[in-house]
Each structure stands twice: as structure tokens, then as C-alpha cells.
N, C-alpha and C positions, 0 to 999 in steps of 0.2 A: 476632812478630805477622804476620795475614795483611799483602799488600801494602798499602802505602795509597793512597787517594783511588780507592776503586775504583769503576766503574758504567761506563756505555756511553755516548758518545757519536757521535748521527746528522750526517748533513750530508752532501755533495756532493764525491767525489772530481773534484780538477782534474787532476793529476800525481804523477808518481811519480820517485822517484830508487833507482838499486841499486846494491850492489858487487859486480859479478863478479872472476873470476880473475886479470882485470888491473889490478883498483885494490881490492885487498882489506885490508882493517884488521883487527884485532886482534878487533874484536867488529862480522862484516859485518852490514847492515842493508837491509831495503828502506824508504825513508821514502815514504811516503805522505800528499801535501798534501791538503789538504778544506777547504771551507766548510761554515759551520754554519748560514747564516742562514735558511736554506730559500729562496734566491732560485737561479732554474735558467738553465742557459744564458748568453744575452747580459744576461738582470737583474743579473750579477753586474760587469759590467763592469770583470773584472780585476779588483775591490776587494772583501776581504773583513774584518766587523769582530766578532771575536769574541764571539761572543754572552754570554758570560759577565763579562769584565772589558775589552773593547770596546778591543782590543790590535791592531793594524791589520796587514793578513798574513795568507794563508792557515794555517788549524794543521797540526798533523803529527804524523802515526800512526810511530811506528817500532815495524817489524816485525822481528824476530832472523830471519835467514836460515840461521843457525849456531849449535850450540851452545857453550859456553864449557868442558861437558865436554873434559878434553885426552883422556881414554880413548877418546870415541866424540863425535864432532863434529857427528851425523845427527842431524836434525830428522824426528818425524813428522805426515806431511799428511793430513788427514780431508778430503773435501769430499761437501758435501750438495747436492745439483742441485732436490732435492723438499723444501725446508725449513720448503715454507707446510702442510705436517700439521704442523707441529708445531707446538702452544698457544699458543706464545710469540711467535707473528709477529704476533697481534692484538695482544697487549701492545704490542711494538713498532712496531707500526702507529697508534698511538694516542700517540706520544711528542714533545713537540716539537725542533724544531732545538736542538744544543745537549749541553752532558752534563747525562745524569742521573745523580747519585749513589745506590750502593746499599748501604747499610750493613747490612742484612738480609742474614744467612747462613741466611736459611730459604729453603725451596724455591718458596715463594709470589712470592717476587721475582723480578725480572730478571736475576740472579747467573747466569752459566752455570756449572755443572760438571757436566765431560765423565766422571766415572766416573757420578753421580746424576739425570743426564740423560739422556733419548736422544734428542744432536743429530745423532749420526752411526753407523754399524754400525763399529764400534772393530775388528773383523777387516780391514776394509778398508784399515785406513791400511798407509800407504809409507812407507817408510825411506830419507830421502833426502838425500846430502850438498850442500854449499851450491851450487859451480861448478863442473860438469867437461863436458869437450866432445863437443858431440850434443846432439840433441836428447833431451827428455821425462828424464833422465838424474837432471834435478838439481829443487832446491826454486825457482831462479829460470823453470826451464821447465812447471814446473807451475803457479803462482802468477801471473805474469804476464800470460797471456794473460785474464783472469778481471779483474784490476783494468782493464789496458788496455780490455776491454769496458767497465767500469763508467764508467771516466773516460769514453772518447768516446760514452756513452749515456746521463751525466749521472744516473747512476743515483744511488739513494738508499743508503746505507752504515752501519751500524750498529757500531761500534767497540768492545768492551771491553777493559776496562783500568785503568791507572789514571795519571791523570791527574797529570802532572807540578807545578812546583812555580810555575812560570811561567803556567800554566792554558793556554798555548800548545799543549802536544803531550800524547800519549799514551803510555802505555810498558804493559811487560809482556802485553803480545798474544798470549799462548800458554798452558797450561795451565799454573797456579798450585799446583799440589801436588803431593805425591810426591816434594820435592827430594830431592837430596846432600846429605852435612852441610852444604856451603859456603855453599846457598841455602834450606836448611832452615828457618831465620826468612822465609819468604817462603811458608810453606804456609797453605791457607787453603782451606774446601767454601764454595760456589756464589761463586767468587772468580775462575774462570777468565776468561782472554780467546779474543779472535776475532772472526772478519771477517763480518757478514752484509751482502748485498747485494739490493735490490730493484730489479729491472730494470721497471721500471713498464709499457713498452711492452710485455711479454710476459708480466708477470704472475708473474715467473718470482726466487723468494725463492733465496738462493743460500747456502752455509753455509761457509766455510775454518777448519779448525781446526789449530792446531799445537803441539804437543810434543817436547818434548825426551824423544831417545831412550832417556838414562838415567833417565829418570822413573818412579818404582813404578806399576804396574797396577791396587794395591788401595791403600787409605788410608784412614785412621782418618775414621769420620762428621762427627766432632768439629770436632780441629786437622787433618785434610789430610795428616798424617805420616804416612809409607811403612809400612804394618803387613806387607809381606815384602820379598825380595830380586828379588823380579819385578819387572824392565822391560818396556818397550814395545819393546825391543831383545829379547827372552827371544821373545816370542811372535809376533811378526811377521817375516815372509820378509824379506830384503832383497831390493831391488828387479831385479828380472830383465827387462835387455834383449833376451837375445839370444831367437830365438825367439817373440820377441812378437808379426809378424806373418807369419803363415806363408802359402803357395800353397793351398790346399780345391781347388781344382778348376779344370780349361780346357776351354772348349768351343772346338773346333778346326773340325771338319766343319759346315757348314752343309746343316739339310736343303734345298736349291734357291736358286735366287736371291734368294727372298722368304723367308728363314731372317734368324733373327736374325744379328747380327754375333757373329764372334771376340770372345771374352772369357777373364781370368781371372776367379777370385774369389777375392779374400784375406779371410783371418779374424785377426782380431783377440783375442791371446787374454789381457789384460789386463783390468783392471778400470779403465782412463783410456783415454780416447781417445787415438788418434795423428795425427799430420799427416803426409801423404804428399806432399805436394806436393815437388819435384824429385824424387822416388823412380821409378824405371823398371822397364820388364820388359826383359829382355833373352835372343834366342835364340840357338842355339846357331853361327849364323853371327854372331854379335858385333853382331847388330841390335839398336836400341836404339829404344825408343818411352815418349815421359817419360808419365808420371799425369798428367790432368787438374788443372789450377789450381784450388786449395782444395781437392784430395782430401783426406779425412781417414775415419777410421773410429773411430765410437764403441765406447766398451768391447763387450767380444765378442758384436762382429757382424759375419756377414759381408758383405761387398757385391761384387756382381761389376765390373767392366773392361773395358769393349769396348775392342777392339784392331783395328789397322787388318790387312789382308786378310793384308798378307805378314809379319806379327807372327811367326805359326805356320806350321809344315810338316805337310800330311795326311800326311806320309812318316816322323814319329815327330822330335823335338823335344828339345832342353832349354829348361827356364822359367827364369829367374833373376831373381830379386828385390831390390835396388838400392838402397840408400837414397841420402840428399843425397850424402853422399862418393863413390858408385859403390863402394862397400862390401855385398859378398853378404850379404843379410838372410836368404836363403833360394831353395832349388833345388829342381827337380822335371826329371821325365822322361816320356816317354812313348813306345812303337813303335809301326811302321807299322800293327799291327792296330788300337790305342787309334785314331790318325789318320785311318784309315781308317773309322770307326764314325762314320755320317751322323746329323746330330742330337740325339746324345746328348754330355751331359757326362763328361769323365773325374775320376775322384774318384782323389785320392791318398790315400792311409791314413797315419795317424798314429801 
């Protein structure tokens, strides 16, 4: 039978706990505390009383950061930045603190399912293992930053799942069907879980979705069971760092004194955003000038780099690209004819 005690529960992320690389168990997790009582801020005063059986304690979401597959360990991530087109956020908008139970496996309810829905473009997800070193790499550097916002901006949180036996926590937060024999009693349509977020101040509905990567791609209408041998491991890329942010172009020569400044311009050429912040340019005399504090660049886009005067040489240059480690992300070149070109940008080809 599908999971049980399934529906969504809203409320107020306060903190969160994870296990990385160096405190890792058997089945890692990220726990996720919340209040439910709709009280924001300093109302909560540290004290939270469950809305439902008035159990004193903040509750708690656990999230699988891993799969329990031994074959394939990767989780995959969906996130929706534009979630308020879609129907279901008035629904949600309309709910009060608390869980709501949803026993309806019809599509009229609040049940998510991620093959009979469209919460997210399913080409997009990433194939992502639990802790490994780097940034953007893993499911704790994607995920993260997203809740962190939600805690310190008291946002509002929409939880599905299903509801443990204590009424305290949450469980199965990820998609619900399509198992392996081992978790095949656990399939179920419009049964899935996931994270929605309303950041009030921005207006800005927010979507995280997770799967396990041996999970089928298609499944019976009905019971949710795997009706081929297609995973989400079959048809999705694994996740590719190298190359993700490349040099587009430097502008070296300024036309006159009242010309813009030296810049590069990197392009992003992933579907997530990156953080560049301690990332450097570096030329070919071994000079080194770090990225601006909070640099980042959203999925592919580019953005240029002002750089200070002696960054570049009008006499022809190497660019070199640096991430946190002082690890080459990427290189370019250019001669004294490129250098010497007043005004204009140099474009490297790809």
C-alpha cells in the first residue's frame, strides 16, 4: 500500500541539522525543525506547541540526502524558482498552520505527483551524490542554501509527506513511486513529497523536488509501480563540473581615459547558479585579482568583471580562471594584435 499518513504540512522553518562526509550514518539526512502555529518571528518565542496533538518542541521534516540503493546512491534534484503559475499555490495559500491529510489519490487534491503534474521540467533534474568536496558538486550544496534562506526569512514552508506515528515529524519527502522491489510496497499516484517555499517578502513561491535515482520514469496510473526498466539515472546527464564556467570574453584596451574599465566576462553554462565568491582571475605574470564579494552567476548567463588596470597586458596576455582552491577552472589567451584593438572586446570561440 501507498505510504501512510500522507498530506502536507505548512509552518515556519526555524533550523536545520545535516550529515556530511564527516559524520555520516548509514541512512544520511537533513532534519529540518519548523513551527506550525502560524506565529512569525519573535511571537514564537523559542516555544513551539504542535498544532495538532499540542506536543511541546519544534517538529521535524527529515529529508534523505542519500539513497539506500547500494547500486546507485544519487538522489535526483528538481527546483522550481516560478512555482506561483502553478494552480496549486492558491490551494496552498488557502491552508491553515498544521498538517493537512490527503487521502484522495485523485488529481483534484493536494497529493503531488511528479510524473502527473507539472511541478517541474523533469529534463532539468541533476544527478547528485550526498557529500563530496567543492562546491555546487553535491545534494547538501544545492539544497542548503534555499532552506538557509527560508529559516533567516521566516518564510512560510509547505511539507509533503507522511506524517509519522508520534505526529512530531515528517518522513518520505521525496517521490513516492516507481520503487525497487525492496520499496515497492511504498508506491502510490498523487502520493509524492517535497519542499514548497513562500518567501512573502518577494512574493517568490519556490519548489525542491527529490528522487531517487533508481526510481522508474514511467508508472502505472493506478498503483505507481514501475511499468518499464527506465530510471531517472537512464535519462539524465550526470552532473558535469568541469567546464561549467568558462572566459566569453576580455576587454583589454580602453578607448581613452573615459573608456570603460578592464573586464572579463564569464558565462555560465549550467542550468544552477554558481557562487564565485574567492574565485580569481589570474595573468600570466602570476597576478592575481579575487571576484568581488557575493559574486555569483545565475544559470547561463553571462556577466562581465571589471578588473583593475594592471589585471591585463595590451601586449597579449594569458586569463586564468580560479576557483576557491586556486584550482584552474578555465584559460584563455590573447596577442599583441587582440591587445592592441582600442575599444573593442576579444571574443574567444568555443
Amino acid at each position: 500500500m501507498p505510504v501512510d499518513n500522507y498530506g502536507v504540512w505548512k509552518g515556519h522553518p526555524v533550523d536545520y541539522i545535516l550529515t556530511d562526509r564527516q559524520n555520516c550514518l548509514n541512512s544520511p539526512q537533513l532534519s529540518l525543525f519548523f513551527h506550525d502555529r502560524g506565529l512569525k518571528g519573535t511571537e514564537r518565542n523559542g516555544i513551539s506547541i504542535n498544532g495538532r496533538n499540542g506536543t511541546a518542541g519544534p517538529c521535524r521534516a527529515a529529508i534523505n540526502i542519500t539513497s539506500g540503493d547500494l547500486h546507485d546512491s544519487r538522489l535526483v534534484y528538481w527546483v522550481n524558482h516560478r512555482l506561483d503559475q502553478n494552480p496549486m499555490v492558491d490551494k496552498l495559500s488557502h491552508l491553515k498552520f498544521g498538517f493537512t491529510a490527503q487521502d484522495s489519490s485523485g488529481s483534484q487534491g493536494l497529493g503531488l505527483d511528479y510524473i502527473r503534474h507539472s511541478l517541474f521540467n523533469s529534463t532539468n533534474g541533476r544527478l547528485l551524490p550526498h557529500d563530496i568536496p567543492g562546491q555546487f558538486g553535491d545534494i547538501i550544496d544545492v539544497m542548503v542554501p534555499s532552506i538557509k534562506q527560508a529559516v533567516e526569512e521566516d518564510a512560510e514552508i509547505y511539507i509533503f509527506g507522511s506524517r509519522s506515528q508520534n505526529g512530531n515529524e515528517i518522513h518520505n519527502i521525496h517521490m513516492n513511486q516507481g520503487n525497487a522491489c525492496k520499496f515497492r510496497d511504498d508506491d502510490g499516484v498523487f502520493k509524492d513529497g517535497g519542499l514548497v517555499f513562500h518567501f512573502q517578502s518577494s512574493s517568490e513561491w519556490l519548489g525542491i523536488f527529490l528522487a531517487f535515482a533508481s526510481q522508474a520514469v514511467h508508472t502505472n496510473d493506478k498503483s505507481g509501480h514501475a511499468i518499464s526498466g527506465v530510471g531517472w539515472s537512464d535519462i539524465l546527464r550526470p552532473d558535469i563540473i568541469e567546464d561549467a564556467v568558462v572566459i566569453q570574453e576580455a576587454y583589454v584596451n580602453p578607448a581613452g581615459p573615459c573608456g570603460r574599465c578592464k573586464s572579463v566576462t564569464l558565462s555560465n553554462r549550467t542550468n544552477r547558479a554558481v557562487r564565485l565568491e574567492s574565485w580569481a582571475i589570474r595573468n600570466a605574470a602570476g597576478d592575481i585579482q579575487k571576484l568581488p564579494k557575493g559574486a555569483a552567476l545565475r544559470p547561463r548567463i553571462d556577466r562581465p568583471f571589471e578588473l583593475e588596470d594592471w589585471a591585463l597586458s595590451d601586449r597579449g596576455d594569458t586569463i586564468l580562471l580560479l576557483n576557491e582552491q586556486g584550482l584552474r577552472v578555465d584559460g584563455v589567451s590573447y596577442n599583441l594584435r587582440h591587445g592592441t584593438m582600442k575599444g573593442g572586446s576579444i571574443a574567444f570561440k568555443r
